[in-house]
N, C-alpha and C positions, 0 to 999 in steps of 0.2 A: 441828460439823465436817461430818456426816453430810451436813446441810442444805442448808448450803453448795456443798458437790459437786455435788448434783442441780439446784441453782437455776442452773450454769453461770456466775455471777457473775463471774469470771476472777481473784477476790481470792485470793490463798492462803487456805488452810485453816487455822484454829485458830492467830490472830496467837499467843495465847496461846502455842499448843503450841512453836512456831516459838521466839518466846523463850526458852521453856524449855530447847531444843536448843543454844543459842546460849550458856545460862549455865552447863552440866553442867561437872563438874570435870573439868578434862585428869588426864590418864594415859596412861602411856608403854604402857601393855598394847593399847589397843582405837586400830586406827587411822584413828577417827572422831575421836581424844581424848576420848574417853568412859569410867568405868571399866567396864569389862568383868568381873563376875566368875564365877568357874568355871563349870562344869557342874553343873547341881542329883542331887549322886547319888542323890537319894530318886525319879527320875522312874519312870515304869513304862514300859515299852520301846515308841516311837509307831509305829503301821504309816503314819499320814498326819493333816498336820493342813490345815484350811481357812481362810483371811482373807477376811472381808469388813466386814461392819457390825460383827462381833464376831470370836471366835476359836473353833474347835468342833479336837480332836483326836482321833483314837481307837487306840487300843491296839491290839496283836497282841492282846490276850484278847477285842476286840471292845466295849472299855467306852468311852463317850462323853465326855471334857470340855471345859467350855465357859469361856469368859471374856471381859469386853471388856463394850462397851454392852448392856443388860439391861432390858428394858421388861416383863421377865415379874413385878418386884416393884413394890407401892407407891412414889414417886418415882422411878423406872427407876432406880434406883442400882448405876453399873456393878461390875463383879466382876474385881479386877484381877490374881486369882489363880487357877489351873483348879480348876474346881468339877465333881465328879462327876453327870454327867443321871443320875438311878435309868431304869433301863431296865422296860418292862414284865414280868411277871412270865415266864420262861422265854425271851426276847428277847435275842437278839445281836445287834447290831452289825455290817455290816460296809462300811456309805460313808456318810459324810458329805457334807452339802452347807447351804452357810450363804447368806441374801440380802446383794446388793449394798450395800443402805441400809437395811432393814427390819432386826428385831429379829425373825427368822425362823429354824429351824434344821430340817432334814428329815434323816432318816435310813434309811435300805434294813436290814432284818434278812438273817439266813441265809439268810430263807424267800424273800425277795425281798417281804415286805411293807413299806409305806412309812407309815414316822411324821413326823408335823410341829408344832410347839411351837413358841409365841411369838405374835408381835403377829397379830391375825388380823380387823382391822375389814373388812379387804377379801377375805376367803376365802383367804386364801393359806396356809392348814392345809390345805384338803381335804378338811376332815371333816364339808362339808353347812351347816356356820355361821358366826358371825362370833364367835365368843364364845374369846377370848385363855385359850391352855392355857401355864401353866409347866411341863406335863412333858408327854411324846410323847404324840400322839392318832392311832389309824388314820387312814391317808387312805381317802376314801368308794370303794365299788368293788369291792375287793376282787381287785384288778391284782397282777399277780406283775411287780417292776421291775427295770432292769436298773440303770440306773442316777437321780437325778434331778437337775435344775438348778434355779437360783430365780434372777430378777431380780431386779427391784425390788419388788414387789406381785402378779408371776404367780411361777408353778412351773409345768414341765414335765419329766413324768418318761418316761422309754424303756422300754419292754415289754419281755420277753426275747423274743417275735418278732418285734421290730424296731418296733412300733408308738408311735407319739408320741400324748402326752395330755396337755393342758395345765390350768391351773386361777387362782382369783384374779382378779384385775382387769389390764384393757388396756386399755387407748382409742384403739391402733394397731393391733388384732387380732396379739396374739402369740402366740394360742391356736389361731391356722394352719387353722382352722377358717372362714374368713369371717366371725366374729363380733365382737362388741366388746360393751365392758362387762364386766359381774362373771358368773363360774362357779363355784360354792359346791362343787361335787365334777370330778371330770377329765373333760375332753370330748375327742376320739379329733381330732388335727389332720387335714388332708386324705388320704383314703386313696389308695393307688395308691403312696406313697413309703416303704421299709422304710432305717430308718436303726441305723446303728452304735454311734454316739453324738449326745449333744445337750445345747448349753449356752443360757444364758439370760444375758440385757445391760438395761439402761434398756428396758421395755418390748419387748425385741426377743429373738426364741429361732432359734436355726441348729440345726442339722442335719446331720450326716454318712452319706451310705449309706456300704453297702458292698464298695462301688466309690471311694470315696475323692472323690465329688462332694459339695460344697457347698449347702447350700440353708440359706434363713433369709427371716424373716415377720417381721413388726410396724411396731415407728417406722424409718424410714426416712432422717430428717430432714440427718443428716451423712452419707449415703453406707453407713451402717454394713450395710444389706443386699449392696452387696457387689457388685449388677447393673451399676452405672455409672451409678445416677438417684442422686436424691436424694427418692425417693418411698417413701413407707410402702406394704403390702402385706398385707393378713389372710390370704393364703396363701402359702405357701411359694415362693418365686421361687431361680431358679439362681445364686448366684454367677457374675460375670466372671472370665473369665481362663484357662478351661479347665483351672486345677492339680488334683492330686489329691493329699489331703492324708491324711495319716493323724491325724491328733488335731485339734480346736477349741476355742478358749478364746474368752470374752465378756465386756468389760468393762463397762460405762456405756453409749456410744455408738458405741464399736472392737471390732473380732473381728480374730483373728490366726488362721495355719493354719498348723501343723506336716506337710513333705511328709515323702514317705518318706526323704530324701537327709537328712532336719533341717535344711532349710533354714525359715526364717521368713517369711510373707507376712502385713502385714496391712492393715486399709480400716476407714474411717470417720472419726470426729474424731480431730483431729489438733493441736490447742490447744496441746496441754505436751509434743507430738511422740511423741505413744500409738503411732503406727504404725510410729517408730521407724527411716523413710527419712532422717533429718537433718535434715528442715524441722519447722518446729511456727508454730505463730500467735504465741507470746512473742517470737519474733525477728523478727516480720512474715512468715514462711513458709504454707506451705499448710496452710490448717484443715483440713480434711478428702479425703479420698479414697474414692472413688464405687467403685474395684475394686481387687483388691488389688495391695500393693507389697512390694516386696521388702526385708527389714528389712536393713540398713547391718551392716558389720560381717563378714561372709563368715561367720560363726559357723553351727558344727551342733550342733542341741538334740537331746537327748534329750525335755523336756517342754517346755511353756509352763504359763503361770497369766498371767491376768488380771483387776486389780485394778479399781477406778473408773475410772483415768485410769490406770495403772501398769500395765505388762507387765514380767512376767521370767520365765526362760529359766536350763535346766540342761543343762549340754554334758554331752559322754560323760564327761570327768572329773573330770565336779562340779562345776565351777564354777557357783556363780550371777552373771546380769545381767538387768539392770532396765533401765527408759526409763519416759518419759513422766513425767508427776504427781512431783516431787518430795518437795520439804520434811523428808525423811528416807525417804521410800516407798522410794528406791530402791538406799539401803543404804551407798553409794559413801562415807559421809562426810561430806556436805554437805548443800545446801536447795536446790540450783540444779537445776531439771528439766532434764531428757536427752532428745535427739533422738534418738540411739544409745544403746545396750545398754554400760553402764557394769556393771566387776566388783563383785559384793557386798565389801564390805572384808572382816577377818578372817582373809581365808585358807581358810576352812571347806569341807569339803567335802560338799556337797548330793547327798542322794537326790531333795529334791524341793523345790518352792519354792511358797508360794500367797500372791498379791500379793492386800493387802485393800484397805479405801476410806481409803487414807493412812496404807499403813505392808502390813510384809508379814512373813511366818514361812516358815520351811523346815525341813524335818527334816535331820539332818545323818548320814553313814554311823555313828554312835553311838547311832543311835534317840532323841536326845533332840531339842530342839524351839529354837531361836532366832528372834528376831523383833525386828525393826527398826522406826523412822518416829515416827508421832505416837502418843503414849502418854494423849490425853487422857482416852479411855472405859477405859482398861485394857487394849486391846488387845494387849499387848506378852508380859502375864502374868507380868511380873516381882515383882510386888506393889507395883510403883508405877505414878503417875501422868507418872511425869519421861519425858519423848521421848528419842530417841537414833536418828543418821543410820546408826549400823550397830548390829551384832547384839548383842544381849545375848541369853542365857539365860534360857525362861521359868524359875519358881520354885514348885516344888510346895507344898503345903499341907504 
């Protein structure tokens, strides 16, 4: 499924999985027609959970767990239930961050040290090698971070004084640095630029000062840097359009920007209608967008998250919406991709929502964890394999 995604193919995803969605038993409770059952009381209370290639949560106590596609054991055999990461000896927790398609997971402590575990032929641990860790390993350096992102095969993490450093492999320079190729420990992106925050997409990482300006490096190829080309960049280039945004999300090949008003802007591929204007390439519409657009809908978010090809969005009163990538990714009920921001079914009310690579989770004001889409690596966390177009409950151990 993972594969699939990345190769651009335009097949749906996981015919399998799709079937599977298609045979689950109705019930009058979930209004997907899927059964929905309760809330798992054994959970421990989630401060945020992440979707991407896999699933990673973490606790108010600052404990890590993970689920979903797993290439840290012998036959990658995924884990379709949360499983606790042992944390290093005297190590808290306190952000997660998971890869788009890799079997990667990185995590920030108290101290602002950054760990990373999982697949690592290409450096995308940061710990100076290629040698695949199943539990946290320092990142090389010895950086105090504020927060960190991961694409597909890079990572770049934000310094607490604003300083970006990137690591892993690029072949578009998304290490903002002019470089390209493999970086086995973090390399400092271009200086002169202090940023807020910063996310990571298909070989491509953005940037936010703090000024609320946009910048973003790497593949360029659908527009996704944002300029108005459709040119790749090893250094950091300004977004079009003059907006100033307060938050940024990166998917695959699309970036969106959260302004101050919560309005929604976003640019780049546009296939399964990622950017969320109404048009998408399924319907013969615009593949991609070179600057940003204005997402349909008049809706004001509170967050975004974005997924592979899937974006969603959490208004001031919780509600979740999705677009883009279907096949259940976007929660609504159904397999039919969105050009607009479609409501999560349920009813549920969202603190936060994080859309992964075909299928997505939210926390909900209960502090426990639901998660929708394709369920073929485990992703879902319910202790099955079976998919479901809206939310089910993960299911503790």
């Amino acid at each position: 499924m993972l594969r699939t995604l990345v190769s651009r193919s335009r097949v749906p995803i996981a015919i399998a999985a799709v079937a599977a969605l298609q045979a689950c038993s109705p019930s009058t409770t979930d209004l997907g027609g899927h059964t929905q059952p309760p809330p798992d009381t054994t959970s421990p209370p989630i401060a945020s959970v992440v979707a991407a290639a896999h699933t990673c949560a973490l606790t108010t106590a600052g404990a890590a767990y993970c689920w979903g596609y797993n290439a840290d054991v012998p036959g990658d055999v995924p884990v379709p239930r949360p499983t606790l990461i042992p944390a290093p000896a005297g190590v808290t927790f306190r952000s997660l961050s998971v890869s788009k398609v890799q079997d990667v997971t990185c995590a920030i402590a108290t101290d602002g040290a950054a760990y990373c575990w999982g697949v690592n032929s290409d450096g995308t641990l940061g710990d100076g090698t290629t040698a695949r860790h199943a539990a946290p390993m320092p990142v090389a350096g010895g950086l105090t971070f504020k927060s960190i992102a991961l694409g597909d095969v890079h990572a770049c993490g934000l310094t607490t004084d604003g300083a970006a450093y990137c690591w892993g492999f690029s072949a578009n320079g998304a290490f903002g640095d002019g470089s390209f190729g493999q970086h086995l420990v973090p390399v400092p992106a271009e200086s002169g630029l202090s940023f807020d925050s910063i996310v990571a997409g298909y070989d491509l990482t953005c940037g936010l000062t703090t000024a609320g300006a946009a910048y973003c490096w790497g593949l360029g190829n659908a527009g996704q840097l944002g300029d108005n080309s459709n040119r790749s960049s090893a250094l950091p280039v300004a977004v079009s359009g003059g907006l100033t945004f307060r938050s940024l999300v990166a998917g695959g090949r699309s970036v969106c920007g959260l302004t101050d008003g919560g309005k929604a802007y976003c640019w780049g591929d546009n296939f399964y209608g990622t950017v969320g204007d109404g048009t998408s390439g399924t319907e013969g519409g615009v593949q991609r967008r070179a600057a940003p657009v204005a997402v349909a809908g008049d809706l004001a978010f509170t967050s975004l998250s974005a997924g592979y090809e899937t974006m969603c969005g959490v208004t001031q009163s919780g509600a979740g919406y999705c677009w883009g990538y279907n096949a259940g990714a976007v929660g609504d009920g159904t397999l039919d991709h969105r050009s607009t921001p479609m409501p999560v079914a349920g009813g549920l009310t969202f603190r936060t929502i994080s859309s992964g690579t075909g299928y997505g989770c939210g926390v909900v004001t209960s502090s426990t964890v639901y998660c929708w889409g394709d369920n073929s690596g485990g992703g879902l966390g319910d202790g099955t394999f079976d998919s479901h177009p809206s939310p089910v409950p993960i299911r503790w151990p």
